[in-house]
N, C-alpha and C positions, 0 to 999 in steps of 0.2 A: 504493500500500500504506500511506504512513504518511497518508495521508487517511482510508484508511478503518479502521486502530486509532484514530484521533483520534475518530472518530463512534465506534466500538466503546467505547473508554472515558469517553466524555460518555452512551452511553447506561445504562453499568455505574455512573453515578456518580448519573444520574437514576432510575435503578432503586432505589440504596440509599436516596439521600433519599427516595423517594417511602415505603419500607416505614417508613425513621425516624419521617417524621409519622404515620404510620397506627397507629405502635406509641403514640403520644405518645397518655397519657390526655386525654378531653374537659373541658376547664374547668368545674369544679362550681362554680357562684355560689351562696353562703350563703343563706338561705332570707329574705325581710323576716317581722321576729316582732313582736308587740305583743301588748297585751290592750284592752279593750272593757269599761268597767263606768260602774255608773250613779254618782249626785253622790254618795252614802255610800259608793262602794266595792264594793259586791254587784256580784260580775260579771253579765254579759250577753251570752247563749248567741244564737246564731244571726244575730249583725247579721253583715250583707256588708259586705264589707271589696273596695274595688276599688281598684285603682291606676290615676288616669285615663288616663296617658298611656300603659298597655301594654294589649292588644288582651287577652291571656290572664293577663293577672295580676289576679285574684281569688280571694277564700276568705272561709267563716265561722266566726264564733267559735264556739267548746265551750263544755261548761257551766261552766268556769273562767273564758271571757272571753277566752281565747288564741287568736290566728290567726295562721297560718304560708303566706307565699304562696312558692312557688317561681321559679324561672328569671327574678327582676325585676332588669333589667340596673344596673350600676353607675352613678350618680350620683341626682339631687336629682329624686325624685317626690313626687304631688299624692295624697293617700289621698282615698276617699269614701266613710263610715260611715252606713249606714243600717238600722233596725231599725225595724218597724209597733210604734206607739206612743209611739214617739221623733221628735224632731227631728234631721234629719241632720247631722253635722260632717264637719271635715275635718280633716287634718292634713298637715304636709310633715317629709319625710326624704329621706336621704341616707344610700345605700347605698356600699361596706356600712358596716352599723350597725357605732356604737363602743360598742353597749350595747343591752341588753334592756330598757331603760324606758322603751318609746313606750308611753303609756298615751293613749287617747281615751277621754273621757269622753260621754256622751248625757243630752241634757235630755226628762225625758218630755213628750209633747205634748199640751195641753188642747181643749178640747172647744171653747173659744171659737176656736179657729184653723179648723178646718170648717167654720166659718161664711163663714172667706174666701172673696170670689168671686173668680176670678181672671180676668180677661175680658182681660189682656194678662200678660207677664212682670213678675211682681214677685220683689223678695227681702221675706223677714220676715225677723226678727233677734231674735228672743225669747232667754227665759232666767231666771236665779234668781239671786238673792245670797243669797251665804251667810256664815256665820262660822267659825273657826278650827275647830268639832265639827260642819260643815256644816250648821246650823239656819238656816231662812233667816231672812231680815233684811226686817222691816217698814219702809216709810216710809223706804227710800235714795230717792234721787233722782239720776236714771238718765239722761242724755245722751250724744247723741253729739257726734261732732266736727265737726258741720254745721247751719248755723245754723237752717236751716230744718227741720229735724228734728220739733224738740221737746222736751220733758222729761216722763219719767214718771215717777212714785211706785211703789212695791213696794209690792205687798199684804199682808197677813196671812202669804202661801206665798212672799215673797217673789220672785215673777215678774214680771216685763217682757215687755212687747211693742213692737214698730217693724215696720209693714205699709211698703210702697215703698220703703225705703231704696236708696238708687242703689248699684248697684257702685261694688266699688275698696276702697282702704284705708281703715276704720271704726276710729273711734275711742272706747270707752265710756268716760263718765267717772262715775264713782259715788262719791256723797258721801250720809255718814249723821254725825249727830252721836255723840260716841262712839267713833269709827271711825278711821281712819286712810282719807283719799280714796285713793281708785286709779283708775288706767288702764288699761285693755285693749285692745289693736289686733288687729284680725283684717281678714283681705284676703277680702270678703263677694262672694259670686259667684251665691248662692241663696240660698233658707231655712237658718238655721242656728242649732242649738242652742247658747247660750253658759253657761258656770257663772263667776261673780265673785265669788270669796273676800275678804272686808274682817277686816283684825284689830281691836280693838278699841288705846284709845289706854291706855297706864301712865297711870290719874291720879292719880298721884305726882307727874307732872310740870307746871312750872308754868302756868298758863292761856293766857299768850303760845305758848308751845312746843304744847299741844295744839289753841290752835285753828289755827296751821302746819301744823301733820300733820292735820288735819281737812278741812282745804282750804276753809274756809266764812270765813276772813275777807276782807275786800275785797279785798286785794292778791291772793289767791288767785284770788280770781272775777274780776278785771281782767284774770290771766293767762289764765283761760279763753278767756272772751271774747275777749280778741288772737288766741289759738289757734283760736277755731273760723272766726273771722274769716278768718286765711289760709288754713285747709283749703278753706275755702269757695272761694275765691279763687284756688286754685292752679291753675296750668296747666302744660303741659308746657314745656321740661324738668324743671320743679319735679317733686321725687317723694315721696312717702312711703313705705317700707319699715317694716314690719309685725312682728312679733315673728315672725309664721310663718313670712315670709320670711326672717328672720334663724335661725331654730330651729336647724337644719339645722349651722349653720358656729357653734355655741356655744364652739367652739375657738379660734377665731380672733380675729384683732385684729377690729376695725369696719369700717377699711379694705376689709380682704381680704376681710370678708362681702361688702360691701356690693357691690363689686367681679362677686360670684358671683351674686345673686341676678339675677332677673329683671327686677327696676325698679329695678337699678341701672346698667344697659344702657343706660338714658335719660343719664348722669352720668358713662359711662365717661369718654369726651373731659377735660370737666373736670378728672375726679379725677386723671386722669395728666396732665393739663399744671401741677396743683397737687402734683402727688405724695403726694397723699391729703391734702392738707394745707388745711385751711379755720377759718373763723371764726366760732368753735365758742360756742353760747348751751344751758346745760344747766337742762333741765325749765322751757323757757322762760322764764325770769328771772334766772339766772345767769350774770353773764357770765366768759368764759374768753379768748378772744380767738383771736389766731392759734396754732392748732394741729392736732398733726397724730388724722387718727383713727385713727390704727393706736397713740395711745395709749389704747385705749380698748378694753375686754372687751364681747366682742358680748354674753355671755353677762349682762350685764350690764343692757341695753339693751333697751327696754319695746319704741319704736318711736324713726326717725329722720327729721327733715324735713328735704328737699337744697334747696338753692336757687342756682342756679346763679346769674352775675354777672345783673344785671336782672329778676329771677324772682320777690323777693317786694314785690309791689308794695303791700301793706297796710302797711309801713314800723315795723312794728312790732320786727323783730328790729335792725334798725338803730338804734332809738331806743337799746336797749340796747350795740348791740357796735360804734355809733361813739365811742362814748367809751372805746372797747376799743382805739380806734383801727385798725377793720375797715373804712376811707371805699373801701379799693378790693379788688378781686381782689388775691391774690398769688402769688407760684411758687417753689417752692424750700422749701419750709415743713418739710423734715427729714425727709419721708417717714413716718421714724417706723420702730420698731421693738419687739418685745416688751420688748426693754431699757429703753427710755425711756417707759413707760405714766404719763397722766397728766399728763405734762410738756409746758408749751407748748413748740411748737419756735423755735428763735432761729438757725436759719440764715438769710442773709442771703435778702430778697426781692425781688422786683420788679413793679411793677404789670403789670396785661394792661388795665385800662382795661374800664367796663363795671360799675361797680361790686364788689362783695362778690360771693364763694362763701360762702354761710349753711350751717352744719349747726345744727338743732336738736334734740340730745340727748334722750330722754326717757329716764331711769333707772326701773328697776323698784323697787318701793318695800323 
């Protein structure tokens, strides 16, 4: 008998749980929202909007330029923008949103790109510069971060072209006299539209100061040159993280992005035997020394180069962060905290042998 009240009341108890969950509402995940508009801002009705990585997550924009995809599960998805007449973009988020201002932008697409033949997989990488009232900008001069590239001039419309650019993380660099130089990284997987906004420089300011922010005096173009030098050159574990891989965690220290993204998986190991802590070289000529990156605002951060102990073999950032006194690896470097942003860390270290852990900083301008 008391056997079988024991089954009578595990089944009276499995009875109640089972109604409890059935009563329990279905988890409503918030909708991903964005809009879709061209380089002036005029929205852009009908681009499809897909989420790679989910099977049923897609939608198109309205005549506002607004899309609303449903049921796209929580964390860090890849968007894919396409609309006939455009070059396709992409963007990366992370659900849910802490804000309704994913805005993609689409470059329309010219008549000389039709002409491509495509007789194997290529990426193109076109695009416009423009200025502060979106006008485009004549006669920049337009490279990437790979030596074998090239250099292109803007036209009149201020457009760019690059037919075969290899996959992976791209680097644009655009200089105009005038202008303040800039950088753009985008992680290049196909054809894609890009828009490059240049400010113009205060020429109030002295002539030393604006050819600096112009990026066209020698030490500038020496910097370059080292930089495309090791992109060219890098290999794994070495990684570069991309601004779109960082977008996503614009909250966060550097560290903790960096941590999160997808090609920072190559650097985990490291970065916790260093406890994020490395020897840090910003916009490649600055040296900082040993520190940690969780002093550092992602949101900040154009693009970052890892280098783990032996990894950058063009010896260019050593030249700079062994006088930093960065000759080896080290461990213990403070971790870092939101508290201490900016500040080298001075907790005791110890070598691992093997050289330098290299981080090189690119700040947005």
């Amino acid at each position: 008998m008391k056997t079988l009240s024991r089954i009578g009341i595990a089944l009276l108890l499995a009875s109640v749980a089972s109604r409890a969950e059935a009563q329990q509402p279905a988890i409503v995940l918030p909708p991903l929202i964005g809009h879709v508009q061209a380089i002036d801002g005029t929205p852009i009705a009908e681009a499809e909007v897909k989420v790679v990585d989910v099977r049923s997550g897609a939608g198109r924009s309205d005549t506002r330029g607004a899309f609303s995809i449903a049921n796209v599960p929580k964390g860090i998805h890849t968007l894919s923008v396409r609309r006939l007449g455009y070059l396709p973009a992409t963007a990366t988020v992370e659900l849910p949103q802490k804000n309704d201002s994913l805005t993609i932008v689409l470059v329309p697409t010219r008549a000389e790109l039709d002409t491509v033949t495509v007789n194997a997989r290529i990426n193109v990488l076109a695009g416009v510069v423009v200025d502060e009232r979106d006008r485009p900008i004549a006669g920049a001069l337009v490279d990437l971060g790979s030596s074998s590239a090239g250099a292109k001039t803007t036209g009149e419309d201020g457009w760019f072209t690059f037919t075969a650019v290899k996959s992976g993380p791209t680097i644009v660099h655009v200089l105009k006299e005038g202008y303040i130089g800039t950088m753009q990284s985008v992680q290049l997987q196909e054809w894609r539209g890009l828009v490059v906004r240049m400010s113009r420089i205060d020429q109030s300011l002295s002539a030393n100061k604006q050819e600096i922010l112009s990026g066209l005096g020698n030490s500038a173009q020496e910097r370059w040159i080292a930089t495309q030098t090791r992109l060219a050159r890098r290999a794994l574990p070495a990684v570069v993280i991309t601004r779109e891989e960082l977008a996503p965690f614009g909250d966060l220290t550097l560290g903790e992005a960096i941590l999160r993204t997808a090609s920072g998986a190559q650097v985990v190991n490291i970065m916790q035997q260093n406890h994020s802590s490395a020897c840090v070289l910003i916009n490649g000529d600055r040296m900082i020394g040993q520190s940690s990156l969780d002093s550092y605002d992602t949101e900040d951060v154009e693009f970052v180069e890892l280098y783990p102990p032996g990894t950058e073999v063009t010896g260019s950032v050593a030249k700079y962060l062994g006088i930093a006194g960065c000759s080896t690896a080290r461990r213990g470097g403070g971790g870092g905290s939101r508290n201490g942003r900016n500040r080298a860390a001075t907790a005791p270290v110890e070598s691992t042998g093997g050289g330098a852990f290299y981080a090189v900083i690119w700040l947005k301008n």
